[in-house]
C-alpha positions in Angstrom: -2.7 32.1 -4.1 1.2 32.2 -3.5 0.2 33.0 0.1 -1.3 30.0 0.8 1.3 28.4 -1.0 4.0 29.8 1.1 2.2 28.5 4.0 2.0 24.7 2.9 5.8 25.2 1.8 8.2 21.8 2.5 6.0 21.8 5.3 4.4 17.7 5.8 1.6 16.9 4.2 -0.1 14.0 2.8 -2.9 13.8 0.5 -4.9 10.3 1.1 -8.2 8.9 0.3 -9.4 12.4 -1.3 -8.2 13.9 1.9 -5.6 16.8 2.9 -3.9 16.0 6.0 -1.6 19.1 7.7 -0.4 19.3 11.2 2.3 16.8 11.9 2.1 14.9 15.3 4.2 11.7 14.9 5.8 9.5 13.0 6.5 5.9 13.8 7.6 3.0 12.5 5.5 1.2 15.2 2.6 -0.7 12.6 0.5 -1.3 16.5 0.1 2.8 16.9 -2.2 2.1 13.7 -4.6 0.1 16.5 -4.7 3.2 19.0 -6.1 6.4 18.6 -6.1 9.5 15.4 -5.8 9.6 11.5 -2.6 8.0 10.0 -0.9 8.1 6.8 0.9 5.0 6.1 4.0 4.3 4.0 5.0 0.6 3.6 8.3 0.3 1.5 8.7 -2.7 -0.2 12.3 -3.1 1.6 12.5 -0.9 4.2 10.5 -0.2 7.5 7.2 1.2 7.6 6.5 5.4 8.0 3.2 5.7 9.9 2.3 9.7 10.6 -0.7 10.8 12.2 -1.7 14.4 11.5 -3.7 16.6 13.3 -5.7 18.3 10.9 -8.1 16.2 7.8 -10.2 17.7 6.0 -11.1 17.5 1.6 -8.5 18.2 0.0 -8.9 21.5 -1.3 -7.3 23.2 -5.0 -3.9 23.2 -5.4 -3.1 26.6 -4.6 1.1 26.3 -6.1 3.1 26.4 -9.1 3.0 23.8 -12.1 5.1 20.3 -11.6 8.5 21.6 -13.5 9.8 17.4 -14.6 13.4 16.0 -16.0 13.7 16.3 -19.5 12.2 13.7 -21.1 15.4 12.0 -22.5 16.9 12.2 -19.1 15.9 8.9 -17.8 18.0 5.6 -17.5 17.0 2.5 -16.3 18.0 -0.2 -13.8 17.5 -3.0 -16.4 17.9 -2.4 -20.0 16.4 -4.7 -22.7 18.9 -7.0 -22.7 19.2 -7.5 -19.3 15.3 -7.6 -18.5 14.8 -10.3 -21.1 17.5 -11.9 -19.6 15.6 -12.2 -17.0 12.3 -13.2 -18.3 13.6 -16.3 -19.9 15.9 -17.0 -16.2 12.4 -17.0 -14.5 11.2 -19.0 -17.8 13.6 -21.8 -16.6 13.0 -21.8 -12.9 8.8 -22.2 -13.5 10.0 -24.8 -15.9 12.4 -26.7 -13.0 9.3 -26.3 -10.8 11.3 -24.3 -8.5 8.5 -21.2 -9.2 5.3 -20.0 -10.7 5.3 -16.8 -11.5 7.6 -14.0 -10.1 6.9 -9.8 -10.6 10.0 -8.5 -12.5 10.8 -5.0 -12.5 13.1 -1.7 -13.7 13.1 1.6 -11.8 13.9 4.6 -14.0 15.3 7.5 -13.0 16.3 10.8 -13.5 18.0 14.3 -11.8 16.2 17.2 -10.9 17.0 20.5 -11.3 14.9 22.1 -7.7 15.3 19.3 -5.3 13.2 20.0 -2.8 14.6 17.1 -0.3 17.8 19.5 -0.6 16.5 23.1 -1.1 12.9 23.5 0.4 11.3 26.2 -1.0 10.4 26.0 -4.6 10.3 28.4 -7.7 7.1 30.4 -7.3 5.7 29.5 -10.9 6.8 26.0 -11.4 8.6 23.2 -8.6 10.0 20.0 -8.4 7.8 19.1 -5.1 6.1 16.0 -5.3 3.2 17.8 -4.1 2.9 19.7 -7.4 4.0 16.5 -9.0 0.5 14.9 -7.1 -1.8 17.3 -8.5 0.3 16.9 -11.9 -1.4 13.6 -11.6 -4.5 14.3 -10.4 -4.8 16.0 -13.5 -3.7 13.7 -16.4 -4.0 10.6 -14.9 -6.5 10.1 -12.0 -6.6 7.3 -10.0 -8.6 5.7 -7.1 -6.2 5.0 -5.1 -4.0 8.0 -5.5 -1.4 9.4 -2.9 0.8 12.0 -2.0 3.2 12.4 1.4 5.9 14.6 2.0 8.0 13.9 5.1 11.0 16.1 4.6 13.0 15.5 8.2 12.1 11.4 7.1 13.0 11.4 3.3 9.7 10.8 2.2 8.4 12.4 -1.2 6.0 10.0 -2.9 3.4 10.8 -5.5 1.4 7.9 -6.3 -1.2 7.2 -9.0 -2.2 4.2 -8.2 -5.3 1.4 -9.8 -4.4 -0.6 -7.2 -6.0 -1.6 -4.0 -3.4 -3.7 -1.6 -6.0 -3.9 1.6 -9.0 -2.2 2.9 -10.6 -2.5 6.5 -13.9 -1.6 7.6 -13.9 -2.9 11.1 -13.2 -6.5 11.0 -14.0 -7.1 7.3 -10.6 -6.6 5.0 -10.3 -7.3 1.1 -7.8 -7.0 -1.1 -8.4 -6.0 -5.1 -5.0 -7.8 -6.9 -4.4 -6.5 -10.6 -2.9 -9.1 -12.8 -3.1 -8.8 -16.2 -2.5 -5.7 -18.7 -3.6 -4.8 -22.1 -3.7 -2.0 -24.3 -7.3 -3.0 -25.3 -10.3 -5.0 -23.5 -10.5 -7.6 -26.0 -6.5 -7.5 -25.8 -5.9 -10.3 -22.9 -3.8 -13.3 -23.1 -4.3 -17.0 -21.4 -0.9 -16.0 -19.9 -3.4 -12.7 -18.6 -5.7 -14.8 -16.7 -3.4 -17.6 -15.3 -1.4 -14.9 -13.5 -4.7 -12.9 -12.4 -5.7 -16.4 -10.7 -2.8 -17.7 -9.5 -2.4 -14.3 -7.5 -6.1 -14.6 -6.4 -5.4 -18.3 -4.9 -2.4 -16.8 -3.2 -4.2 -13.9 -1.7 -6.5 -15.9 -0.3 -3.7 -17.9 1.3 -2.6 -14.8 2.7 -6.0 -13.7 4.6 -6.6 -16.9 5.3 -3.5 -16.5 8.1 -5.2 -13.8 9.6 -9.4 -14.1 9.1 -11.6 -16.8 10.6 -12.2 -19.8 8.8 -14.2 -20.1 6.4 -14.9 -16.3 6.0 -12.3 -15.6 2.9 -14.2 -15.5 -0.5 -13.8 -14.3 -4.1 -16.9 -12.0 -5.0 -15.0 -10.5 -8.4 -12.6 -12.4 -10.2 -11.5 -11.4 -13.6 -13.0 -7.7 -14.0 -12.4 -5.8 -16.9 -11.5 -2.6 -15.4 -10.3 0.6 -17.9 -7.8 3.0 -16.9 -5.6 5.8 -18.5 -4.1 4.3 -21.3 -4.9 1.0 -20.6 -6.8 -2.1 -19.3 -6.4 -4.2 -16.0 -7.6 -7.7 -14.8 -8.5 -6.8 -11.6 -10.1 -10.1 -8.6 -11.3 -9.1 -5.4 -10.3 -11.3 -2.3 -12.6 -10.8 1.3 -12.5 -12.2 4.9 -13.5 -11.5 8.1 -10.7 -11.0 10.6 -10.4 -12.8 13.8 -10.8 -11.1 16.9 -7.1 -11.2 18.1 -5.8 -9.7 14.7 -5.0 -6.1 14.2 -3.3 -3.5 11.1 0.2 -5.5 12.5 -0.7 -9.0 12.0 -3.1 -8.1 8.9 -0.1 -6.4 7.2 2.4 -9.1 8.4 0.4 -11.5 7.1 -0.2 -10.3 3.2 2.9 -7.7 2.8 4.7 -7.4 0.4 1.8 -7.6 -2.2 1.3 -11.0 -3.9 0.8 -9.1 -7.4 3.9 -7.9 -7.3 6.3 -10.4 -6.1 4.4 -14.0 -7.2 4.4 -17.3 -6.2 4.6 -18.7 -4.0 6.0 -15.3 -2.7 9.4 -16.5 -0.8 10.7 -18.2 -3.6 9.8 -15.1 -5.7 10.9 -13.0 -3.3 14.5 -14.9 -4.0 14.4 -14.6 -7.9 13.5 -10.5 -7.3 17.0 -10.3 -5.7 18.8 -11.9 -7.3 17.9 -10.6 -10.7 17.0 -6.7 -9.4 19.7 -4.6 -9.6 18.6 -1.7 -7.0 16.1 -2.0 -4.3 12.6 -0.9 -5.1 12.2 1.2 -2.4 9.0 3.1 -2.1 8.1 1.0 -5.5 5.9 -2.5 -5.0 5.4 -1.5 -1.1 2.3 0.2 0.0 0.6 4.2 0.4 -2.5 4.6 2.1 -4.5 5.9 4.9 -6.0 4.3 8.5 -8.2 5.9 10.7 -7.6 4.1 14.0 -10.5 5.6 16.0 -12.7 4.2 13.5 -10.7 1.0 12.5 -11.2 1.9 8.7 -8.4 2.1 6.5 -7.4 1.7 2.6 -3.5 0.7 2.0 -2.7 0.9 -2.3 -0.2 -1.1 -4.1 2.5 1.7 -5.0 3.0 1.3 -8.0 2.1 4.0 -11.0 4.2 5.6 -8.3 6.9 8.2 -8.4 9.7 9.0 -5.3 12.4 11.4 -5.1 15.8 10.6 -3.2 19.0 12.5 -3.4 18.0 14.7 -5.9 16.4 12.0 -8.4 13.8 11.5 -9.6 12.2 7.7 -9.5 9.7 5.3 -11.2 9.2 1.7 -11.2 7.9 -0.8 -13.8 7.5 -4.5 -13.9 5.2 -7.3 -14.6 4.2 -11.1 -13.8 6.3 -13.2 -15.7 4.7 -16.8 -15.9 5.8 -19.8 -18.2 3.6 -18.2 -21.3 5.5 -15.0 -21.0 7.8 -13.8 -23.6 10.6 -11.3 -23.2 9.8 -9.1 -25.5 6.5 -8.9 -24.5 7.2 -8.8 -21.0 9.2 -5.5 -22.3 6.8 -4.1 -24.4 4.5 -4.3 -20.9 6.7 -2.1 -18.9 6.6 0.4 -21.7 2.6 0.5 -21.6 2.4 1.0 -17.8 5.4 3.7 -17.9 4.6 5.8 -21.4 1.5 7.8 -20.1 3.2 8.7 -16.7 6.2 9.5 -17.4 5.3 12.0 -20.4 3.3 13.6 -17.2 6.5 13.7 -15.3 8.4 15.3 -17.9 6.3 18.5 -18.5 7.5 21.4 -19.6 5.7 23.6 -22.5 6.2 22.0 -25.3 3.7 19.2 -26.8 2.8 15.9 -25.6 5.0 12.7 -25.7 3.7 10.8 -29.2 2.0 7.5 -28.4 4.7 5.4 -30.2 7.6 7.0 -28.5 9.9 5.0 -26.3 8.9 5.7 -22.4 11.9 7.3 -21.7 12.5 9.5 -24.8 11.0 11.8 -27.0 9.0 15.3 -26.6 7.7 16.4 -23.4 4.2 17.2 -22.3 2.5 20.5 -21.2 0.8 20.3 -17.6 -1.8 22.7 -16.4 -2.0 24.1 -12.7 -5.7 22.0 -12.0 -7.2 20.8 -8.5 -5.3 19.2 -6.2 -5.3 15.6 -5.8 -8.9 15.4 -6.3 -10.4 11.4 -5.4 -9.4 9.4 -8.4 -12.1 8.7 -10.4 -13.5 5.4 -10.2 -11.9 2.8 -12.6 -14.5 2.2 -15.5 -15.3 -1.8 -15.4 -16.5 -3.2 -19.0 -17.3 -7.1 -18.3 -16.8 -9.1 -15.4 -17.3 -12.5 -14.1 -18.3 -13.0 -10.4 -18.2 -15.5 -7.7 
C-alpha cells in the first residue's frame, strides 16, 4: 500500500467523472485544444484563466491506496466576510433590486485556514496521514459524496482542488449541451421559500439566455424545473436547461457563452458581476468557476459548478460559501444559508480523531471529526430527487 502510494506521490493527477487520470502530457490555457484530440481535465477559475490538462492514462479510479486527510483545527478558520459585513451586504443588494439596477446577485465568503504539511511547498506527505488534496478527495468521497465530484493536482501550475460538488455547470454529448442550475437550499424538503423558487427561475430564464447565444433556435428547452433533489445535509432546487448546438460552435464558444455560472453570480450577470466586486473582499479563485472532464475524441464532456469545493494556495487551506440574494432575502437568513452549505464539509476538513463536529455548532468552530482511510473518489452517488415538476 505505501508503495503505490509512493508512486502517485505530488505526482499530477486528477480524479474526474469516476475516473483516475495519471500521465501528464500538457497543460494549456488554450479552451480550442478541448476541440482536438485526447482526455482533458478542465479547470475554469472564476477569475483567472482556464487550466486544461490532457493525461495519458484513464482508467476507474481505483482505492485510495494513501494516508488519512490530516485537516486545520477546527477553530482555525477565518473568513472573508464576517456577519456584519455579509449582512451588510445582503441589504446593499436589497437596495440595488429595489432601484431596479439588479435582480438577484450570488454573494459569497471564502474561509480559510493554515496547514501544517503543505504539499504545494513540501511534496511528499506523512506516511499515515497528509495534507494532499488527493487524500482530502477521497476524505470526501467518503463523508460526503457527490455526482459531480473532482480532484486535480497540478503541482508545477498551483492547482490543488478537491471538489464535492451537486452541481452540474454544462454537459456535452456531441452537439446536445445542458446545464442543471441549483437555486434554492433548505435544511428540509418541505423547507423552501417563494424567495427559493423565484431565484431557481430567474436563473433558469437566464440560462436559457445563455445557450440560446450558442444553440440553434428554437432547440433550448426546460425538461426539469424545480426538482426536489436531497443531498448530504441538505436539500437543493435544482432546473435543467438543454439545446442543441449550432454547427460552428465548439467547448470555446459554448464556455464563452454561459461562463461564469448564472447560479452563482445572478442577474442579469454583468451587473452582478459588478455588485460581486465591489462587495467581495478577495477573489474567489477556484470557488464559483468550473472542474470537470472533456473527452475531445468523443466530443463528450461534463464541466461542475465548484462550489462544495476546497483549494489550497500558499499553504492555506480554502472554502467558499455564498448564496442568491433576491428582494425576499433577509440577512440573517442569507447567513444562516452559508452556515448550512459549509457545516457538513468543513467538519470533514477538519478531521483529526476526535468526535464529530455537533450539528448546532458554528461552521467554523467546535470539535473536529474522525475520517476513515475508504475508496478513493468513488462516482458520487446520484442525488436522491423527492418531487419534481417537469416541462
Amino acid at each position: 500500500m505505501g508503495g503505490e502510494h509512493s508512486s502517485f506521490g505530488a505526482h499530477p493527477l486528477a480524479v474526474v467523472g469516476g475516473r483516475l487520470c495519471t500521465g501528464l502530457v500538457d497543460v494549456t490555457s488554450d479552451l480550442a485544444a478541448l476541440e482536438r484530440a485526447g482526455f482533458w481535465a478542465v479547470v475554469l477559475p472564476f477569475d483567472s484563466p482556464p487550466v486544461c490538462a490532457r493525461f495519458a492514462s484513464v482508467r476507474p479510479s481505483p482505492l485510495w491506496p494513501g494516508p488519512q486527510w490530516l485537516g486545520p483545527p477546527a477553530d482555525a478558520w477565518d473568513t472573508s466576510l464576517d456577519r456584519v459585513s455579509f449582512e451588510h451586504g445582503v441589504e446593499s443588494i436589497r437596495s440595488s433590486i429595489a432601484a431596479g439596477d439588479v435582480y438577484q446577485v450570488n454573494l459569497t465568503r471564502v474561509l480559510s485556514a493554515p496547514l501544517t504539511d503543505d504539499p504545494a511547498r513540501h511534496g511528499e506527505s506523512s506516511t499515515s496521514t497528509s495534507a494532499d488534496v488527493a487524500a482530502l478527495g477521497a476524505a470526501l468521497a467518503a463523508g460526503n459524496p457527490a455526482p459531480f465530484s473532482a480532484v486535480v493536482r497540478l503541482p508545477e501550475q498551483g492547482v490543488h482542488v478537491a471538489s464535492a460538488s451537486p452541481e452540474r455547470f454544462l454537459a456535452r454529448r456531441g452537439p446536445i449541451v445542458w446545464s442543471s442550475p441549483i437555486k434554492g437550499t433548505a435544511s428540509t424538503p418541505q423547507g423552501f421559500l417563494d424567495k427559493d423558487r423565484a431565484e431557481n427561475v430567474m436563473i433558469v430564464d437566464l440560462v436559457r439566455n445563455d445557450l440560446g447565444r450558442v444553440c440553434e433556435w428554437g432547440t433550448v428547452t426546460v425538461p426539469a424545473l424545480l426538482a426536489v433533489e436531497q443531498h448530504p445535509g441538505l436539500f437543493h432546487l435544482v432546473s435543467t436547461v438543454k439545446g442543441h448546438m449550432r454547427s460552428a460552435v465548439g467547448w470555446p464558444e459554448l464556455i464563452d457563452a454561459t461562463f461564469p455560472p448564472g447560479s452563482v453570480t445572478g442577474a442579469p450577470k454583468v451587473a452582478a458581476l459588478d455588485h460581486i466586486r465591489r462587495l467581495e473582499p478577495v477573489p474567489r479563485g477556484l470557488y464559483c468557476g468550473a472542474i470537470g472532464w472533456v473527452d475531445a475524441d468523443r466530443q463528450m464532456g461534463d464541466l461542475n459548478v465548484a462550489i462544495r469545493t476546497f483549494w489550497i494556495d500558499e499553504g492555506r487551506l480554502h472554502f467558499g460559501t455564498g448564496g442568491g440574494i433576491t428582494y425576499g432575502s433577509t440577512p440573517e437568513g442569507e447567513w444562516s444559508e452559508t452556515e448550512l452549505k459549509a457545516h457538513h464539509l468543513l467538519s470533514i476538513a477538519s478531521s483529526t480523531n476526535e468526535a464529530p463536529l455537533p450539528s448546532r455548532t458554528h461552521a467554523a468552530t467546535g470539535p473536529r471529526a474522525q475520517l476513515k482511510k475508504r475508496s478513493w473518489w468513488s462516482p458520487g452517488a446520484e442525488p436522491r430527487t423527492r418531487r419534481s415538476a417537469i416541462r
